[in-house]
C-alpha positions in Angstrom: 19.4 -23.1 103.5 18.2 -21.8 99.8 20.1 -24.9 98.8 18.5 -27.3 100.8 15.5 -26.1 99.7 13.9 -23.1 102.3 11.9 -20.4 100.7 13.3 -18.1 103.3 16.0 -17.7 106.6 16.2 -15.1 108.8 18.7 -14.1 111.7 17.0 -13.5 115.3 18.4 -10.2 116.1 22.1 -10.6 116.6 22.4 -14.0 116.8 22.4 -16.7 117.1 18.9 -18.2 116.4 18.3 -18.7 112.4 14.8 -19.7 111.4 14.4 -20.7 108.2 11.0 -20.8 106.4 9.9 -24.3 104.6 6.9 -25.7 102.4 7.1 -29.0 104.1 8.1 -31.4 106.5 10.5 -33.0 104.5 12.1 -29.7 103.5 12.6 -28.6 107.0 14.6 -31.8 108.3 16.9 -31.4 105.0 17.4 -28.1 105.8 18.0 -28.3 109.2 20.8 -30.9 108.1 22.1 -28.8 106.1 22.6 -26.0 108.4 24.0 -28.5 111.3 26.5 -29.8 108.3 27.8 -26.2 107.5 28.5 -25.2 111.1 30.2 -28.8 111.7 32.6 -28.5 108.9 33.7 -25.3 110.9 34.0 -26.7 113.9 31.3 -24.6 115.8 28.7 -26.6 117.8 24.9 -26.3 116.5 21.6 -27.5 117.7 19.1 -27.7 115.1 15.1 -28.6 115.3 12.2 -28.9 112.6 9.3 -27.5 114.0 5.8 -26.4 113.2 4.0 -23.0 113.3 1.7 -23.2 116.0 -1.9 -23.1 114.0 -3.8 -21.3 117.5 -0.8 -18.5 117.3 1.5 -17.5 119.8 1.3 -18.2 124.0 2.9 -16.8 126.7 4.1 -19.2 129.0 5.9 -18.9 132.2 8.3 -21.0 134.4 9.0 -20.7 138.0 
């Protein structure tokens, strides 16, 4: 992810979420590439997403 460009990546408690910190758009889709290229060449499936912080902050939604 450092590679690719991300200021920062952290691991969602145990696993398996990563979320990795990026200055832009652009930097977000080639690090998200390059984490679905590393975890391809080891054979271990991967979906990956560039998304944006939410600018009105977290919401609690629920599904029934």
């Amino acid at each position: 992810a450092k590679a690719a460009g991300a200021l920062a990546l952290v691991i969602s408690g145990a696993g398996p979420t990563l979320c990795a910190l990026c200055a832009s758009e652009v930097t977000a889709n080639a690090v998200s590439a390059a984490l679905a290229d590393v975890y391809a060449r080891v054979n271990i499936g991967a979906t990956t997403r560039a998304t944006q912080i939410a600018a009105d902050g977290a919401r609690v939604t629920f599904t029934a």
